[in-house]
BALUMLO-213280 format. One record per residue (C-alpha): x, y, z. Coordinates in steps of 0.02 Angstrom, whole numbers, plus 32768, in hexadecimal, padded with zeros to 4 digits. Layout:
N
XYZ/...
! end
This chain:
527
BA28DD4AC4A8/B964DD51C4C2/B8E9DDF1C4ED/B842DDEAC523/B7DCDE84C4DF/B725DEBBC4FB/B6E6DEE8C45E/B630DEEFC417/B5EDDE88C399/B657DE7DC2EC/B664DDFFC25F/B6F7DDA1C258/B719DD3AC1BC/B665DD31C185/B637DCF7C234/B5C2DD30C2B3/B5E4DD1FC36E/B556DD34C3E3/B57EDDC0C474/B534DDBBC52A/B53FDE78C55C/B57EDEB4C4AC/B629DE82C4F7/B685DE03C48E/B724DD95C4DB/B7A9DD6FC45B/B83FDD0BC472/B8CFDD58C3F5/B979DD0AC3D1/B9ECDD80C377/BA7FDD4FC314/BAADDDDBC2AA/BB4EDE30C2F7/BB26DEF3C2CB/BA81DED5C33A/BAD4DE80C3CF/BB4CDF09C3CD/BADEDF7AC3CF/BA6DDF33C460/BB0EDEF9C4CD/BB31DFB7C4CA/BA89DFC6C54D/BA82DF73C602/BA13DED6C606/B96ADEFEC651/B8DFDF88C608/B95FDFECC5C1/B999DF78C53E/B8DADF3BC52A/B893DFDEC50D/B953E002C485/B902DF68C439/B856DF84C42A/B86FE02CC3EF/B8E7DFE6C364/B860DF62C33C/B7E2DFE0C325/B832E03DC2A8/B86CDFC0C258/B7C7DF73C23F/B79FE030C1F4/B822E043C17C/B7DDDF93C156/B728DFD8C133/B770E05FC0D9/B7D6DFF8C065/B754DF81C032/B6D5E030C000/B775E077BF9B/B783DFC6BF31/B6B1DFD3BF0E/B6DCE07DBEBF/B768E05DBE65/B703DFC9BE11/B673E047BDEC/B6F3E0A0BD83/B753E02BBD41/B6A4DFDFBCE0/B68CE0ACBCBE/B72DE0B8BC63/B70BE015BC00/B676E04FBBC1/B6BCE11ABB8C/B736E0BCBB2F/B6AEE041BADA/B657E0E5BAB2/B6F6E14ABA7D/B724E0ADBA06/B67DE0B9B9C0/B66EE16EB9A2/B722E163B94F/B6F6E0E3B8D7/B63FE149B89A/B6A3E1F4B895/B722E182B820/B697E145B7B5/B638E1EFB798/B6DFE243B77C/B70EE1CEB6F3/B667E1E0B68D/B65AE29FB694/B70BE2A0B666/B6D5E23AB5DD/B65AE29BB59D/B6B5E31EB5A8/B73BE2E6B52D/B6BBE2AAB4B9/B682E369B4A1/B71AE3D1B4E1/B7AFE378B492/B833E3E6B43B/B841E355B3C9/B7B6E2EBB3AD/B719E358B406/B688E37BB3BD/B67BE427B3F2/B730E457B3BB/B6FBE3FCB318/B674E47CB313/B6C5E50FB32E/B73AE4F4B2B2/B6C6E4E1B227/B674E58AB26A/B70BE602B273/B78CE5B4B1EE/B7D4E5F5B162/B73BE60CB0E1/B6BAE5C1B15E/B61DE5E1B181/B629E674B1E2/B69BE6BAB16C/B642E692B0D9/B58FE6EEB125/B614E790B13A/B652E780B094/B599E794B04C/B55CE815B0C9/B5F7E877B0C7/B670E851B04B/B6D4E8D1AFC7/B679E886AF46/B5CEE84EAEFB/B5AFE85EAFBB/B4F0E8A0B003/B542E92AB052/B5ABE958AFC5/B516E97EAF4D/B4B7E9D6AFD9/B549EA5CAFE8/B578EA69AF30/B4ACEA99AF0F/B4B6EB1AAF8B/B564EB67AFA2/B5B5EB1FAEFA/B613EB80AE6D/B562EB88AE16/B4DDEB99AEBC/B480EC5BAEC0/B4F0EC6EAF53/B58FEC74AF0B/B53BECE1AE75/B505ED6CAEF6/B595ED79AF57/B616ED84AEBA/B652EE23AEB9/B673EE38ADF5/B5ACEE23ADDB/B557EEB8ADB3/B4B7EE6EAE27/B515EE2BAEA4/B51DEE4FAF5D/B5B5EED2AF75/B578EF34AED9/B4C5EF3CAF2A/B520EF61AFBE/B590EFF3AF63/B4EDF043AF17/B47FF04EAFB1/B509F094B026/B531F12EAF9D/B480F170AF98/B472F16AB059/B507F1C2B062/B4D8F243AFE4/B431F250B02C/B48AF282B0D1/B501F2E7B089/B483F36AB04A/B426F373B0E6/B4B3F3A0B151/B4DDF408B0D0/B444F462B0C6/B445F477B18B/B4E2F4DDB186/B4A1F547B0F9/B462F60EB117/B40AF5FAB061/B381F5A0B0CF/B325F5EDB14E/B2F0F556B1A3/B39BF50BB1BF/B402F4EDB25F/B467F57FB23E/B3FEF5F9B20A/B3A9F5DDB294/B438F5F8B31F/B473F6A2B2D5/B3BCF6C6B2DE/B3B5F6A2B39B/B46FF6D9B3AC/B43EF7A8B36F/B399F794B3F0/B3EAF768B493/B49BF7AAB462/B420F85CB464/B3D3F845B4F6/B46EF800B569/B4D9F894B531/B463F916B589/B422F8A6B626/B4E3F89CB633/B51AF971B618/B476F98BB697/B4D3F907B716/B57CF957B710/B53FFA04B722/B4D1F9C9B7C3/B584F958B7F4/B5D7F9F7B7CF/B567FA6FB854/B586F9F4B8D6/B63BF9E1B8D9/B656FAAEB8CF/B687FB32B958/B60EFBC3B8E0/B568FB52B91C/B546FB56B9D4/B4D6FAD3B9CB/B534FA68B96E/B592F9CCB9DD/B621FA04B9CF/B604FAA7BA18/B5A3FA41BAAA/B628F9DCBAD8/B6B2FA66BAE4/B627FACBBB4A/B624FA31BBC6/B6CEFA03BBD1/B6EBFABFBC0B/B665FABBBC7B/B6B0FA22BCCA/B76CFA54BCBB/B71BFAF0BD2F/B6C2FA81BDBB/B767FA16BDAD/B7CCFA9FBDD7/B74BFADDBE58/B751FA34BEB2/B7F4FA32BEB7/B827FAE3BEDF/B85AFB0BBFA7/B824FBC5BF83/B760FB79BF73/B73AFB5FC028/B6A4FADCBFEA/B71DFA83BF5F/B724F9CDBF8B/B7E4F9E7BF9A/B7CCFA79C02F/B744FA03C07E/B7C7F977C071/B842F9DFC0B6/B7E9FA1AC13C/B7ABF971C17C/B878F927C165/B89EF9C9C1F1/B809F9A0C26E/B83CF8E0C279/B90CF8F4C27E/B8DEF982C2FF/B861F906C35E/B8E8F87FC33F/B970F8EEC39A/B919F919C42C/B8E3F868C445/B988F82CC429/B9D8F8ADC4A3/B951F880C52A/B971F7C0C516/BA46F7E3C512/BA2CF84DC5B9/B9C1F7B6C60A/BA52F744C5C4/BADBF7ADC60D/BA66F7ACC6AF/BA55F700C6CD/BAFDF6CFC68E/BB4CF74AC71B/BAD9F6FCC783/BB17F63CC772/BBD2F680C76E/BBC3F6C1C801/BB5BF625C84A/BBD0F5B3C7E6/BC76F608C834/BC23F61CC8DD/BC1CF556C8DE/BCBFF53CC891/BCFEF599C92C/BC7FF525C9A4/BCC9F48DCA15/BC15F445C9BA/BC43F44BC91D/BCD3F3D7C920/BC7DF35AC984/BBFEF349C8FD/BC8BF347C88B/BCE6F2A4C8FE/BC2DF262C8FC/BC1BF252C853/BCD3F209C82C/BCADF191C8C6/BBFFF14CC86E/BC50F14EC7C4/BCD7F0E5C7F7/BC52F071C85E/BC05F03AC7B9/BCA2F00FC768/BCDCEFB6C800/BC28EF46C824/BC3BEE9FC804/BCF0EE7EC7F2/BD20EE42C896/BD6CEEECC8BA/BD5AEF69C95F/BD2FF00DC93F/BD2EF078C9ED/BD09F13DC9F6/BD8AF16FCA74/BD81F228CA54/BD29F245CB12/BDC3F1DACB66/BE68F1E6CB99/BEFEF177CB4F/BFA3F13CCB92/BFD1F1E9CBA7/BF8EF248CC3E/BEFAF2B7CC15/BF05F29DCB67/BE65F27ACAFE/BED5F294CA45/BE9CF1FAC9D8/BDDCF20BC9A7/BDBCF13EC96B/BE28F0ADC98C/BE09F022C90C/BE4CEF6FC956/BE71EEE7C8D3/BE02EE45C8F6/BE5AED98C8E6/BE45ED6AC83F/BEA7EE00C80F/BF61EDE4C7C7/BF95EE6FC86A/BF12EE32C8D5/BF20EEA7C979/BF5EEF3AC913/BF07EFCEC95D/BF01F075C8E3/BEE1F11EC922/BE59F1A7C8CD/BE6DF24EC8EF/BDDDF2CCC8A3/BDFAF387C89F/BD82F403C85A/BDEBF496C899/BE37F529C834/BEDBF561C833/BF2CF4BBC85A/BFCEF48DC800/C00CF402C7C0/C0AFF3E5C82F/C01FF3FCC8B4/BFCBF388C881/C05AF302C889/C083F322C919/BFCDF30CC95D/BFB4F267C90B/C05FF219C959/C016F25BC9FF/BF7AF1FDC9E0/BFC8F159C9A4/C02EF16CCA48/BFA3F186CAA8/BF41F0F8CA60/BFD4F087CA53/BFACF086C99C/C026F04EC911/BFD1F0C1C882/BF92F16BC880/BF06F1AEC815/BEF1F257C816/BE4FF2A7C7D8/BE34F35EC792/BD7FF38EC795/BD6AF3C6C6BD/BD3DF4AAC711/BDE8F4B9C774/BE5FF44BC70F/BF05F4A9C715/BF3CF4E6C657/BFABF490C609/BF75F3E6C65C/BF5BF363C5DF/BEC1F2F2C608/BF17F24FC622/BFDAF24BC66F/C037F1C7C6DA/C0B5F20AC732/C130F16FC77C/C0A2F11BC7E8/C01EF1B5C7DA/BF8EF1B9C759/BF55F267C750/BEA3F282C6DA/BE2CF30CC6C5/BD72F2CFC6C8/BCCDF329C6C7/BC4AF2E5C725/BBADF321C6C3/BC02F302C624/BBEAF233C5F5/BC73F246C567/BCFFF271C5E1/BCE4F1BFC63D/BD5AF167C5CA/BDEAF1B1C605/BDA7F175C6D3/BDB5F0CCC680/BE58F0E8C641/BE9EF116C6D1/BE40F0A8C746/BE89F00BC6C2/BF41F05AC6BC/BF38F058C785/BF0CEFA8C77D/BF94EF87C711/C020EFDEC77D/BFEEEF79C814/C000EEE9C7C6/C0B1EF16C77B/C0D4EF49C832/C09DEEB0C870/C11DEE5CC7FD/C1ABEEB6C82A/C188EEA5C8ED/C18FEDE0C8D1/C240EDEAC852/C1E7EDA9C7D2/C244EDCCC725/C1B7EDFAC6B4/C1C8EE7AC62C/C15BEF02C62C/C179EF57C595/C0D0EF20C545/C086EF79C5E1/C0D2F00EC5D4/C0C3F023C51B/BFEEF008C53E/C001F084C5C4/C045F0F8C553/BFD5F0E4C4E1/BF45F0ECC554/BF93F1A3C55F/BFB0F1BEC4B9/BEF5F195C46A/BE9CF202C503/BF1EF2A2C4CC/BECFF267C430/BE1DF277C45C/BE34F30FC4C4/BE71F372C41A/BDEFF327C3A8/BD5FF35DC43D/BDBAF404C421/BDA7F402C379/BD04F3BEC359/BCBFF451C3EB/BD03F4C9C380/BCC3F479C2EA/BC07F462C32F/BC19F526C36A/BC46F55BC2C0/BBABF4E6C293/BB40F534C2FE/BB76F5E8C2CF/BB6BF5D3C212/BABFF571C23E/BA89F616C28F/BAB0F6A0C1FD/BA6FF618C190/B9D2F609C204/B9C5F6C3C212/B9E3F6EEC144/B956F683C121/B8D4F6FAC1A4/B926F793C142/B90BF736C087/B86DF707C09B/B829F798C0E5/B874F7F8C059/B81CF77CBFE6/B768F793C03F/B793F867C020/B7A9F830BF5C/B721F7C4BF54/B6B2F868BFB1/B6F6F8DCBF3E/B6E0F872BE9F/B627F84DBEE1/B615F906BEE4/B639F92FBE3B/B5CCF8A7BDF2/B533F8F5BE4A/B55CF99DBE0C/B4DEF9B3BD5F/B552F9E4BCCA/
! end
């Protein structure tokens, strides 16, 4: 196989080629069987010449690289050579030095045979030297130290002689004599301080200052009780005894005078006095405000009942149920129509005040339920059943709601029922608290359609969960109704004991401010 490759320049086994163009033409025979494998694996043309000349190239780079890797492995290889030289050097010097200061060493510090040891030994053994100097500075005997001590604190030394206590000139008996004639010496002069046979001494002279000022504090003490004396009796009016009982008299007197109602200027009359003028103001002002109470309240009964009685008055009552249930219908796909103004199925009846339509996402979509609002007194309940199955008749409605305005309820009438297929609830339009029970019943209606839708297509599905939350629905608003009861009562009671309280405090503290007068008053008055 032969290639013909354009290549530049190169050196080729030490020989130089010229180039014409820096292209160079080589003719190449390969033999080697893992290279003509690997160029029979490319089409012959520039594919396989460019496979080749890429393969030459870095081959010819590996090459390059190879030769620069065996320069620097020589470089080391002579760098290794000569650490070791070194290291063998260094070893055998450290060996020599070590061996000579060892021997030294030994020469001086041998246990056996050193000098030094040798030394020591004749220094600090038995009856050496050191011993030996001791012995003469310090021994029992004959020694420097021994005759130093035995010349000064020996059997014989002055020492020993004045501090032996059977010597008549020794220490302890010139101890013994001194001490008795300081003692005696001090003995007589205490003595003579407690003697009377001196007039100079201590105690002559503290009997002589005793007599003096005993003297003179006996009568500075009989004039003090007799002047104690006048003060503290009834017979001296002067006295401060007799001054205080005059005062406390004079005040029990005013006392009583303030106090009195038969002193029409006593603080107590005043009091008195001022306590009738307000509760009598107080009356009159209370009777005037009761009569314009009374007044007006006649006034709105009469207005109130007048309206009750008024065609008006219900249609505000159907207008408010009709907006109310607007805002709980809005958004929910439902149809709310007013259809109080319109006639039904029945000829020239309008009964049925709000038809709410189920939209089509409902369970009973197409269920229609029938309102009925009546702000009317003196309607019954059997009445009002049978006006509610007229309206869901009229409306072709399968559910009735029937709506007691909160004024004209009929008594007895609990605020949430369900009679069969008839919801009957008692709302208040201006009172927000009543409008969960219009949710109640508006989601208890929903609920009944839907069980009537059921039943009009056979389906069997029990309803006893439904029926048991319907019946609770009714239980927890008789629920609410009693503890609204009982929490009006409560806040009444609240509001009544609020009032005495209210009105004991006016009372108290004007009875305090008559105190605080009258007290004022009797500190001004001069005693």
């Amino acid at each position: 196989m032969s290639a013909s490759i354009d290549y530049p320049l190169h050196e080729r086994h030490g020989a130089r080629r010229p180039v014409v163009g820096d292209v160079l033409d080589l003719d190449l025979t390969i033999t080697d069987d893992s290279l003509i494998d690997a160029l029979s694996a490319y089409d012959e043309g520039p594919e396989r010449d460019e496979f080749a000349l890429a393969a030459l190239k870095i081959g010819v780079q590996a090459l390059a690289q190879a030769q620069t890797r065996i320069d620097v492995d020589q470089v080391r290889e002579a760098g290794d050579r000569m650490v070791d030289a070194m290291g063998e050097a260094l070893k055998s010097h450290r060996e020599g030095v070590t061996k000579e200061i060892a021997d030294h060493l030994t020469n001086y510090f041998d246990p056996s045979s050193g000098r030094f040891t040798e030394r020591v030994n004749r220094l600090v053994a038995q009856d050496g030297e050191l011993e030996q100097a001791l012995r003469r500075q310090v021994g029992e005997k004959d020694s420097v130290l021994t005759k130093a001590l035995e010349g000064h604190v020996g059997s014989h030394s002055p020492l020993m002689a004045l501090l032996d206590p059977a010597s008549a000139t020794g220490l302890r008996a010139k101890l013994s004599d001194s001490m008795r004639e300081t003692l005696d010496v001090q003995r007589q002069e205490i003595l003579g301080q407690f003697s009377l046979d001196k007039p100079d001494s201590a105690i002559s002279r503290f009997m002589r200052d005793l007599k003096l000022r005993h003297g003179e504090m006996h009568e500075a003490l009989e004039k003090r009780l007799d002047k104690v004396s006048g003060e503290f009796s009834l017979d001296n009016p002067d006295g401060a005894l007799s001054r205080l009982v005059g005062n406390m008299q004079k005040t029990e007197q005013k006392i009583s005078k303030e106090f009195s109602l038969d002193e029409e200027a006593s603080a107590l009359a005043r009091m008195r006095k001022e306590l009738l003028e307000v509760i009598t103001a107080q009356n009159e002002a209370d009777t005037e405000f009761r009569t314009q109470v009374l007044t007006e309240l006649a006034g709105l009964t009469a207005k109130r009942k007048a309206a009750d009685r008024s065609p008006e008055h219900g249609h505000l009552f159907e207008q408010a149920l009709n907006e109310a249930l607007q805002v709980r219908v809005g958004g929910s796909g439902d149809v709310l129509q007013a259809t109080g103004n319109t006639t039904g199925q029945i000829k020239a009846c309008k009964v049925g005040d709000a038809v709410l339509e189920l939209g089509p996402d409902h369970a009973a979509a197409g269920a229609r339920i029938v309102f009925e609002a009546k702000e009317k007194a003196g309607i019954t309940l059997a009445q009002a059943r049978e006006e509610i199955a007229r309206g869901r008749a009229n409306r072709q409605a399968g559910v009735g709601v029937f709506v007691f305005s909160a004024r004209n309820a009929p008594d007895g009438v609990d605020r949430f029922s369900r009679i069969g297929d008839d919801l009957f609830a008692v709302w208040d339009a201006d009172d927000p608290q009543t409008d969960v029970i219009l949710d109640a019943a508006l989601a208890t209606a929903k609920a009944l359609s839907v069980r009537r839708a059921r039943d009009d297509e056979g389906a069997s599905i029990d309803f006893g969960a439904l029926d048991k939350s319907v019946r609770e629905v009714e239980r927890q608003v008789q629920k609410l109704d009693a503890i609204k009861k009982s929490s009006e009562t409560i806040r009444s009671s609240a509001d009544k004991i609020l009032d005495e309280v209210r009105k004991m405090r006016d009372q108290l503290q004007k009875e305090v401010s008559a105190l605080d007068d009258g007290l004022a008053s009797l500190k001004k008055t001069p005693a």
